[in-house]
BAMI-839002 format. One line per field, with one value per atom (N, C-alpha, C): residue number from 1; residue in three letters; atom name; z, x, y. Coordinates in nm, 3 decimals. Each point is the difference from the previous one (the first is absolute). Example, Ala and Ser with C-alpha at 12.3 -4.5 7.8 and 13.67 -1.06 7.14 Angstrom:
n 1_1_1_2_2_2
res ALA_ALA_ALA_SER_SER_SER
atom N_CA_C_N_CA_C
Z 0.780_0.000_0.000_-0.072_0.006_0.073
X 1.319_-0.089_0.090_-0.035_0.082_-0.077
Y -0.569_0.119_0.120_0.105_0.119_0.109
***
This chain:
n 1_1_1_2_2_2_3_3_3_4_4_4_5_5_5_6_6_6_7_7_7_8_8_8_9_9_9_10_10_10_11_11_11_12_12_12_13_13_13_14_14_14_15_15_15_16_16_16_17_17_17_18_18_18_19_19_19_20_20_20_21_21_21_22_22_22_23_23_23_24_24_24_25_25_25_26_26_26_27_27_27_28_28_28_29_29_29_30_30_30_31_31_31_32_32_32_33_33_33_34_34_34_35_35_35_36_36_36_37_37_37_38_38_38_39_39_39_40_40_40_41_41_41_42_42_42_43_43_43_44_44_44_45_45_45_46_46_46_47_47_47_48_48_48_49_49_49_50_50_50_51_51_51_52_52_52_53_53_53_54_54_54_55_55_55_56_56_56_57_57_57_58_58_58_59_59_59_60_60_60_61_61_61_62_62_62_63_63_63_64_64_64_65_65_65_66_66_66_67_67_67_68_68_68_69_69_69_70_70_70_71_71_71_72_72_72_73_73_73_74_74_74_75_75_75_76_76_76_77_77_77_78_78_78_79_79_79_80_80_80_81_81_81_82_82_82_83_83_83_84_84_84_85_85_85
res UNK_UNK_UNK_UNK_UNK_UNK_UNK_UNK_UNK_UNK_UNK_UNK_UNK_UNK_UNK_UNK_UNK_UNK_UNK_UNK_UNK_UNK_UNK_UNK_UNK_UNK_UNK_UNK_UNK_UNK_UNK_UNK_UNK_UNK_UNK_UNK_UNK_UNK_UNK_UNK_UNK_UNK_UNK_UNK_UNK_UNK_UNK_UNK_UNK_UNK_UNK_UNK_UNK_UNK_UNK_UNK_UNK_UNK_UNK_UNK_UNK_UNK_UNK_UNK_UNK_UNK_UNK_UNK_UNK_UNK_UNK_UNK_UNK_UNK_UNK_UNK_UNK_UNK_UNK_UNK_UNK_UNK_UNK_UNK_UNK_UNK_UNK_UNK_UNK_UNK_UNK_UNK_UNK_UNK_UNK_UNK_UNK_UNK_UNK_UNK_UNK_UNK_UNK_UNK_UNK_UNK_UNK_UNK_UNK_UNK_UNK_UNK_UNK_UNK_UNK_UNK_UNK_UNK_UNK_UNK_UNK_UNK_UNK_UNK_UNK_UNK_UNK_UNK_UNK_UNK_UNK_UNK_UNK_UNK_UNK_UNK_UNK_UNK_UNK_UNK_UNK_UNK_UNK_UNK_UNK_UNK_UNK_UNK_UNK_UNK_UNK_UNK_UNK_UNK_UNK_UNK_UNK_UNK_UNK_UNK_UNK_UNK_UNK_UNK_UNK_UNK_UNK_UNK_UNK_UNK_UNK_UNK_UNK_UNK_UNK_UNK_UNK_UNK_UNK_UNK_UNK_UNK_UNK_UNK_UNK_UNK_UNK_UNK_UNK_UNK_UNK_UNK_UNK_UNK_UNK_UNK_UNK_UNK_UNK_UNK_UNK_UNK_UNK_UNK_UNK_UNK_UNK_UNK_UNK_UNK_UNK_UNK_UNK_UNK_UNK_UNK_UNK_UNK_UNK_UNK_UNK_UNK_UNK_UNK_UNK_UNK_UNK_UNK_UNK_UNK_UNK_UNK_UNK_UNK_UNK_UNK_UNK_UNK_UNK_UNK_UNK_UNK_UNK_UNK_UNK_UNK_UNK_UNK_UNK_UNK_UNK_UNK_UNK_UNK_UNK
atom N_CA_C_N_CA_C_N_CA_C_N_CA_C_N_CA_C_N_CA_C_N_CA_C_N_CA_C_N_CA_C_N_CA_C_N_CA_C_N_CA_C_N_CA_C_N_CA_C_N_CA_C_N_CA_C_N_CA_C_N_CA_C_N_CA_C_N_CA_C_N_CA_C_N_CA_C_N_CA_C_N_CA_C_N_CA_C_N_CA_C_N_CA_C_N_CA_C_N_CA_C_N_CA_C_N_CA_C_N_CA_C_N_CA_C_N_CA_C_N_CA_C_N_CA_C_N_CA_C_N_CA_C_N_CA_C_N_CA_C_N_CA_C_N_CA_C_N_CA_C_N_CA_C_N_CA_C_N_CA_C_N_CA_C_N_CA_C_N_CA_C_N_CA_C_N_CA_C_N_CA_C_N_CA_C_N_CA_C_N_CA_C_N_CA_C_N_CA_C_N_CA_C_N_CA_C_N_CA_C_N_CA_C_N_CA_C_N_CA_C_N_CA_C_N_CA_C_N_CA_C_N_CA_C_N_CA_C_N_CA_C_N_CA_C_N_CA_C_N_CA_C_N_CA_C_N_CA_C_N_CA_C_N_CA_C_N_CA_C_N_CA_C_N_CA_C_N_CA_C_N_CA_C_N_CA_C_N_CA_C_N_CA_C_N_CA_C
Z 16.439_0.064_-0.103_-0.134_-0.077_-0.021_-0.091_-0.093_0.116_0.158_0.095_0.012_-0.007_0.032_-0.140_-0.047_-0.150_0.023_0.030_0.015_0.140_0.107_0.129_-0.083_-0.049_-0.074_-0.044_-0.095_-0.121_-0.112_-0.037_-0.065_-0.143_0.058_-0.061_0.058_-0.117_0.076_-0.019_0.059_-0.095_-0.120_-0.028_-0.213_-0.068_0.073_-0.069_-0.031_0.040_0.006_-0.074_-0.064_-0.114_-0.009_-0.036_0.023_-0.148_-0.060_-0.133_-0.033_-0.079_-0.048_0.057_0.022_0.096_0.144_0.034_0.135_0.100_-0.114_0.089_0.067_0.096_0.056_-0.082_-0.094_-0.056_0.035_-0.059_0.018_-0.161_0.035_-0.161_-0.096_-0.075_-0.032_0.053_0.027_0.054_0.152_0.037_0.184_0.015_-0.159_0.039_-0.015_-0.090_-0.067_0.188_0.068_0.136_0.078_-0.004_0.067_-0.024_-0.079_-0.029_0.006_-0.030_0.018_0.168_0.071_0.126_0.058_-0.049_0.026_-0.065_-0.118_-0.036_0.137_0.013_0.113_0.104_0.040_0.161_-0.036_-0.130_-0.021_0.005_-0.039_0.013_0.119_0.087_0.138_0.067_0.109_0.076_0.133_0.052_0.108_0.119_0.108_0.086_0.003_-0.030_-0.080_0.218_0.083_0.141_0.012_-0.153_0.051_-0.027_-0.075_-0.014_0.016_0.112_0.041_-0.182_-0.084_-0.124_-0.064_-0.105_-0.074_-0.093_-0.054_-0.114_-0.074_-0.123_-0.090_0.025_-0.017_0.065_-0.126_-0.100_-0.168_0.094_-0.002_0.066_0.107_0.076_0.103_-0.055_-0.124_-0.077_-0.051_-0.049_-0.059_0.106_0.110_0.080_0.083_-0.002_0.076_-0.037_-0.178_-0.050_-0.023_-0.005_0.015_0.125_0.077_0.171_-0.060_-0.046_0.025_-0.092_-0.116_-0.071_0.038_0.155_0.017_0.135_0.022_0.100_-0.100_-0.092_-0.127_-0.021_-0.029_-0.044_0.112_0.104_0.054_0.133_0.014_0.156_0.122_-0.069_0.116_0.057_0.152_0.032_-0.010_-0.035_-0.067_0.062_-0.001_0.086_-0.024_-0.003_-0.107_0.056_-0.094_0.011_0.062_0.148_0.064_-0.015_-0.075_-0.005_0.103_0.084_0.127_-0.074
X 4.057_0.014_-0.004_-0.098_0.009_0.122_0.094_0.105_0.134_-0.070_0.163_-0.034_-0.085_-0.090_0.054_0.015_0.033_0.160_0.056_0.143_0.036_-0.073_0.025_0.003_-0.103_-0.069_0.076_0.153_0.083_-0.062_-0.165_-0.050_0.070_0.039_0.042_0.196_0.110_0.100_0.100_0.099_0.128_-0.014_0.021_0.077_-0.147_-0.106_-0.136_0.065_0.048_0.014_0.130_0.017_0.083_0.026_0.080_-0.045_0.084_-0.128_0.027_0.075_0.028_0.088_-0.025_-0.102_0.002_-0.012_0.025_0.045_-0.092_-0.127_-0.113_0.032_-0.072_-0.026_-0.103_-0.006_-0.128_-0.001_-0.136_0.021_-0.008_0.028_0.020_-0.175_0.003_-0.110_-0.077_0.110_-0.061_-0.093_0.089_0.021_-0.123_-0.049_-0.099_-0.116_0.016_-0.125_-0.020_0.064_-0.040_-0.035_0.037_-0.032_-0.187_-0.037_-0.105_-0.146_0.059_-0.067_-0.028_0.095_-0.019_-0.071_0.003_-0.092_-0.141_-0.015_-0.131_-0.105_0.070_-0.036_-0.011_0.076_-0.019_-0.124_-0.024_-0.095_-0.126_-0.020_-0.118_-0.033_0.079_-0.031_-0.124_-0.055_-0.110_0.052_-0.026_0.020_-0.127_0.029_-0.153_0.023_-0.128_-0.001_-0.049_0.097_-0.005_-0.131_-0.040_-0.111_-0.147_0.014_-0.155_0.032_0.055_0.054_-0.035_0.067_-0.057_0.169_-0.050_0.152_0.000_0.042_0.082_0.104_0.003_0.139_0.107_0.052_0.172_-0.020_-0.036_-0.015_-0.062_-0.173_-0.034_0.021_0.083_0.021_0.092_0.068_0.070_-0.111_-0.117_-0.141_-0.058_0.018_-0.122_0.075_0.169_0.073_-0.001_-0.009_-0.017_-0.128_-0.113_-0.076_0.012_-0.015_0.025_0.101_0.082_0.103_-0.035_-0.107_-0.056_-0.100_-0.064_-0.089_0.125_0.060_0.092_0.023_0.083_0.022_-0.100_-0.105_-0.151_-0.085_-0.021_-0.086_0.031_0.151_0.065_-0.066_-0.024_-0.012_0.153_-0.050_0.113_0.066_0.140_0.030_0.015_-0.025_0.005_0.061_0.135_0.052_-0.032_0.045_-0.041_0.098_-0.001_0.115_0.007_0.067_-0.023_0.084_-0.090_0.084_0.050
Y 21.752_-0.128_-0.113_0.021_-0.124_0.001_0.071_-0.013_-0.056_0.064_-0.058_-0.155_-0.053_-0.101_-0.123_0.046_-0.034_-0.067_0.141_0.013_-0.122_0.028_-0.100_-0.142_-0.038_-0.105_-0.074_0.090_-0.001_-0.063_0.029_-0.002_0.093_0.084_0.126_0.019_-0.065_-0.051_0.170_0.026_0.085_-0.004_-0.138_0.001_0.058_0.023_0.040_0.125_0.089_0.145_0.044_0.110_-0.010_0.222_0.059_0.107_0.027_0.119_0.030_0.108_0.024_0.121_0.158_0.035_0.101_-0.035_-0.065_-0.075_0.006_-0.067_-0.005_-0.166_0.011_-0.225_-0.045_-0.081_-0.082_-0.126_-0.056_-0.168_-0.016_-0.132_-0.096_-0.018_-0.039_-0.018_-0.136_-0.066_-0.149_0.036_0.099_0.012_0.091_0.097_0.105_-0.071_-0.125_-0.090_-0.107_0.002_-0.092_0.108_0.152_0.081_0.042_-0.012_0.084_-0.147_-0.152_-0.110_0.015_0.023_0.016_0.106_0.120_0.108_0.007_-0.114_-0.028_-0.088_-0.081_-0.145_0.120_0.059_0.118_0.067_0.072_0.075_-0.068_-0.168_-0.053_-0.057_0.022_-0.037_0.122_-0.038_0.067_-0.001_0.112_0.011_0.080_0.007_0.070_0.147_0.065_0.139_0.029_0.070_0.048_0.097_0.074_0.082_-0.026_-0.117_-0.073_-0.161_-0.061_-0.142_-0.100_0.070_-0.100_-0.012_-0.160_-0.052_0.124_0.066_0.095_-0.076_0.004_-0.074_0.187_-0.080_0.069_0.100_-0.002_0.100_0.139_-0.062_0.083_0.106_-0.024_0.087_0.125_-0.045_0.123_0.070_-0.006_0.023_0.093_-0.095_0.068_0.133_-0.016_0.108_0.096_0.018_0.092_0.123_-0.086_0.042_0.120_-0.082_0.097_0.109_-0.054_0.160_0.096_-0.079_0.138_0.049_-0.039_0.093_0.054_0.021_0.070_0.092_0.034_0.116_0.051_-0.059_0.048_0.069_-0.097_0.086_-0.005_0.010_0.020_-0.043_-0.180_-0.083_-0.037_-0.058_-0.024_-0.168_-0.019_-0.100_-0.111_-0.125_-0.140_-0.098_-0.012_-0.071_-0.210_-0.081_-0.085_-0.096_-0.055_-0.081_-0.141_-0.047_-0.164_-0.037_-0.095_-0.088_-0.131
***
């Protein structure tokens, strides 16, 4: 949702995107340098953590998801994943 969000935005325009010699899609360096400023600012945002009513920074919840899923591998709990409304 960030990166379509981006794209809706035209934060993130066509001429950003460029496709290289093995005919992958890239962005420009300008377009990857607004891409990743913007996913910094998303990442320092907080949001309400649904299973203990508390703010969480948006980082964290990659932190804390993981955790959980290494005790699902580990010790075959069962997994809860995390729904942001």
């Amino acid at each position: 949702m960030f990166t379509l969000a981006l794209v809706n935005r035209r934060t993130i325009k066509e001429s950003d995107f460029y496709i290289d010699k093995e005919g992958g899609v890239r962005l420009t360096s300008k377009a990857l340098k607004v891409y990743f400023d913007h996913y910094e600012k998303r990442m320092q945002k907080s949001l309400l953590n649904p299973a203990n009513s508390r703010e969480v920074p948006f980082r964290a919840v990659f932190r804390l998801q993981a955790e959980k899923f290494e005790k699902v591998l580990l010790e075959n709990e069962k997994y809860e994943p995390f729904l942001a409304r």
